[in-house]
C-alpha positions as CSV (number, residue, x, y, z in Angstrom):
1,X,37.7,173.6,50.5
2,X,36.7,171.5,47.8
3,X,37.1,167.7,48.5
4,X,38.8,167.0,44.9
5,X,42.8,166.2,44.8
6,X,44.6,166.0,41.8
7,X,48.1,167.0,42.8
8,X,49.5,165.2,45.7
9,X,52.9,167.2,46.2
10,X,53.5,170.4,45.1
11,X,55.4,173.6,46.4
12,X,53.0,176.0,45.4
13,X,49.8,177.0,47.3
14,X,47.0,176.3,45.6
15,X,43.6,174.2,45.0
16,X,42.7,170.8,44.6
17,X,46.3,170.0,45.4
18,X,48.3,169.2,48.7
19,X,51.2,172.2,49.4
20,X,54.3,170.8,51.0
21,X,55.1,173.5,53.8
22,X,57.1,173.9,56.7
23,X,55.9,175.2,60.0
24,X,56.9,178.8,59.5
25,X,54.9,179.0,56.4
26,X,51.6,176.8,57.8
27,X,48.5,178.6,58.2
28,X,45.8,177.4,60.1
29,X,42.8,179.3,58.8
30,X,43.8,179.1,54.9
31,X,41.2,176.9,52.8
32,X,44.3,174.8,51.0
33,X,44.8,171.4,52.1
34,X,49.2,170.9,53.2
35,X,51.2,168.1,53.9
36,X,53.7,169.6,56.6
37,X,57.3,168.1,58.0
38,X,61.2,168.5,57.9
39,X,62.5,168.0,55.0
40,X,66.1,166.1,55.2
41,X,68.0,168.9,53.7
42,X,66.8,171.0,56.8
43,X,67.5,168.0,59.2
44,X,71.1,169.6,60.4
45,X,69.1,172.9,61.4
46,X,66.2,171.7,62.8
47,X,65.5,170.5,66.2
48,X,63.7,168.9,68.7
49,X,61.2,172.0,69.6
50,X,60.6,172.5,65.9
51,X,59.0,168.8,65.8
52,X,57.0,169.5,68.8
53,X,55.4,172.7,67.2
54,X,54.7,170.1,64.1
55,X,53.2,167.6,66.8
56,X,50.8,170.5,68.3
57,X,49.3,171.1,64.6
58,X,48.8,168.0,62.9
59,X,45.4,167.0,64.0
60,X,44.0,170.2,62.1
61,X,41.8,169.3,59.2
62,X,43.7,171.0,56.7
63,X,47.1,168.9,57.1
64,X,46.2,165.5,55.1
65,X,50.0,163.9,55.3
66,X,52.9,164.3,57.4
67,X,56.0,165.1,55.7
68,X,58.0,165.8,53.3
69,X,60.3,163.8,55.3
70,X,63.2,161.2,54.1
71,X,67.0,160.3,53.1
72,X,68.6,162.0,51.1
73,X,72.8,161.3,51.0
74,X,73.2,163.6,48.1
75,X,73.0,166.4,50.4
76,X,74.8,167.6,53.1
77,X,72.9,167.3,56.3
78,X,74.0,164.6,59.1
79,X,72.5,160.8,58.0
80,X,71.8,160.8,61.6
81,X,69.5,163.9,62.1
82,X,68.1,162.5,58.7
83,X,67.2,159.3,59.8
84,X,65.9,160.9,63.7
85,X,63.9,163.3,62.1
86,X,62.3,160.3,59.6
87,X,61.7,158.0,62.0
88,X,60.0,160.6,64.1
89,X,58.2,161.8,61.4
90,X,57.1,157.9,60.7
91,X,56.1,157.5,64.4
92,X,54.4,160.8,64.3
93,X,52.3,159.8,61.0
94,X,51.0,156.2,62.6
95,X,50.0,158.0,65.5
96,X,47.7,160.7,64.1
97,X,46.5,158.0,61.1
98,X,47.9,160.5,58.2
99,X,49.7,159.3,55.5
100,X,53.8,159.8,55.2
101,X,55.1,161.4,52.1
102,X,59.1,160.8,51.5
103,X,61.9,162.3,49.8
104,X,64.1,159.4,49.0
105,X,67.5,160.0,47.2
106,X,69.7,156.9,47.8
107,X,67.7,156.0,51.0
108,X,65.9,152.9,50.0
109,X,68.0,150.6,52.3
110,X,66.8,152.9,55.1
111,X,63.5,153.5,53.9
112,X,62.6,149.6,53.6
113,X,64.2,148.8,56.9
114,X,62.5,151.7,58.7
115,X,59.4,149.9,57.3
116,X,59.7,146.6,58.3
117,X,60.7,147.7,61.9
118,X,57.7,150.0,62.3
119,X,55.3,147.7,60.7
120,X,53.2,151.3,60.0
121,X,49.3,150.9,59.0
122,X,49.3,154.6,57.1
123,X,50.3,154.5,53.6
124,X,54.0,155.3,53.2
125,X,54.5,157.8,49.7
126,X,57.5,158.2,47.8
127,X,57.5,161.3,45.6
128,X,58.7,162.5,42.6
129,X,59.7,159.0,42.2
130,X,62.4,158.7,38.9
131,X,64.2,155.1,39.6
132,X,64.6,152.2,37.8
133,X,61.3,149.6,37.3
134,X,63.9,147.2,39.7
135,X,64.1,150.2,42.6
136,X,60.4,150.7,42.1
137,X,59.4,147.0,42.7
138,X,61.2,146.7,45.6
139,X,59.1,149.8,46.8
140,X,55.7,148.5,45.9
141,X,56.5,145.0,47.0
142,X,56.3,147.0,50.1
143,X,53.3,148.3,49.7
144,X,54.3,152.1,49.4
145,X,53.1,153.8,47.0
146,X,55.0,156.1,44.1
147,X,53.9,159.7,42.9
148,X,55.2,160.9,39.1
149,X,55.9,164.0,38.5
150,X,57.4,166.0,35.6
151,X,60.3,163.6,35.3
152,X,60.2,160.0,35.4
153,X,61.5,156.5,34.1
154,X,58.8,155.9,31.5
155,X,59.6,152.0,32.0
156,X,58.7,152.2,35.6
157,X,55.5,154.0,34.6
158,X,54.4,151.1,32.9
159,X,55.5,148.5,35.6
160,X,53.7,149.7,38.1
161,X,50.9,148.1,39.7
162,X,47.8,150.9,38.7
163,X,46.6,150.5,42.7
164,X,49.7,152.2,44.1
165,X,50.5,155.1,41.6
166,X,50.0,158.8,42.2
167,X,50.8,162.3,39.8
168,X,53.1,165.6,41.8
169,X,53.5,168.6,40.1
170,X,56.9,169.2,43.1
171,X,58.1,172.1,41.9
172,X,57.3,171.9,38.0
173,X,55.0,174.4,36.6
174,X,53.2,172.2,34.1
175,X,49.4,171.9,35.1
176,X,49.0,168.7,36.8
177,X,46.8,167.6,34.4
178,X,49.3,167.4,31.7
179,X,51.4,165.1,33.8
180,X,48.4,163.2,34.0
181,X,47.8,162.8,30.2
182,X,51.7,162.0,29.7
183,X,51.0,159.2,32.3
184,X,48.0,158.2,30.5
185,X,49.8,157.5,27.0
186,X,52.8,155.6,28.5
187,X,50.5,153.1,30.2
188,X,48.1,152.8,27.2
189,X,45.1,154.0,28.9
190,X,42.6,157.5,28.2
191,X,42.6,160.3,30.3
192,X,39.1,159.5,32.1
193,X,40.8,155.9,33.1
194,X,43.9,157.9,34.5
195,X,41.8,160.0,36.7
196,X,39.1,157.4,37.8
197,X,42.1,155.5,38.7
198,X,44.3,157.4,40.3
199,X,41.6,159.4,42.2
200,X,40.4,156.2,43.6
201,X,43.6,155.8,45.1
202,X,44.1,159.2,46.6
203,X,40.6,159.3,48.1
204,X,42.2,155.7,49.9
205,X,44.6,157.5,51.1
206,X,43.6,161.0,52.0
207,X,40.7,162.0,54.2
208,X,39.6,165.4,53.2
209,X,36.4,165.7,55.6
């Protein structure tokens, strides 16, 4: 594995990137690096013994974040088993010291209360992140970081504060670093200041060794 990240959240398998899976699809011996949870449109199906097999694996090297996990109320799936399977994902995430990546859609309330009752020391992520500059400040107030992708509120781009952004691929199939140069030229900066910057903030937040 090479110790390099430039894509913190995509759906494919592939290098220098960290691949969203569930445990069906998790393989213990591949040289990729995952991020690895229930994602809240699954929350209705999943259950308890599914986050126990998630618990048994998440100390191996190659899972660097827990998740995606998160609220979704566009979807159908119970709030409820949402927020249990968050929360336990949260928990989960300050007790191994890896970093929480979240789906958010309409789950801010949630996510900010979830926060302050937890108190967590890992860095909380929001991905794919496409709100309002208003939404994303009460995010970052927070302290938790947001990751562009493809689409994104070019406003908010520019209102961020450069220590707590990250670039996603998700499920686009633009190289990463094209997202990268279309971040660079709505914040005014070149492409080497994008990476240098936004590197130094994933190797805060991921450990790769």
């Amino acid at each position: 594995m090479t110790n390099k990240i430039t894509d913190i959240h995509t759906h494919s398998i592939k290098p220098d990137a960290i691949c969203n899976v569930d445990i069906e699809s998790y393989c213990s011996d591949s040289p990729y690096y995952f991020s690895i949870g229930i994602h809240p449109w699954n929350a209705d199906a999943a259950t308890k013994e599914d986050l126990e097999r998630i618990k048994e694996i998440v100390t191996n090297k190659n899972i660097l974040a827990i998740g995606e996990t998160g609220i979704d109320h566009s979807c159908n799936a119970s709030p409820e088993k949402q927020m249990y399977f968050f929360k336990e994902h949260a928990i989960l995430a300050e007790t191994v010291k890896k970093p929480l990546i979240i789906h958010n859609v309409k789950g801010t309330n949630e996510i900010v209360k979830l926060r302050k009752e937890l108190s967590p020391k890992v860095p909380w992520i929001i991905h794919g992140f496409r709100g309002k500059p208003q939404l994303a400040k009460q995010l970052t107030d927070k302290g938790i970081y947001l990751s562009f992708g493809e689409k994104y509120n070019a406003e908010t781009v520019k209102s961020i504060p450069s220590e707590l952004i990250l670039v996603e691929t998700d499920e686009s199939h633009l190289p990463i670093l094209e997202i990268y140069s279309t971040i660079a030229a709505v914040k005014g900066w070149n492409i080497e200041d994008t990476l240098k910057t936004i590197q130094g903030n994933v190797s805060g937040i991921f450990t790769t060794k």
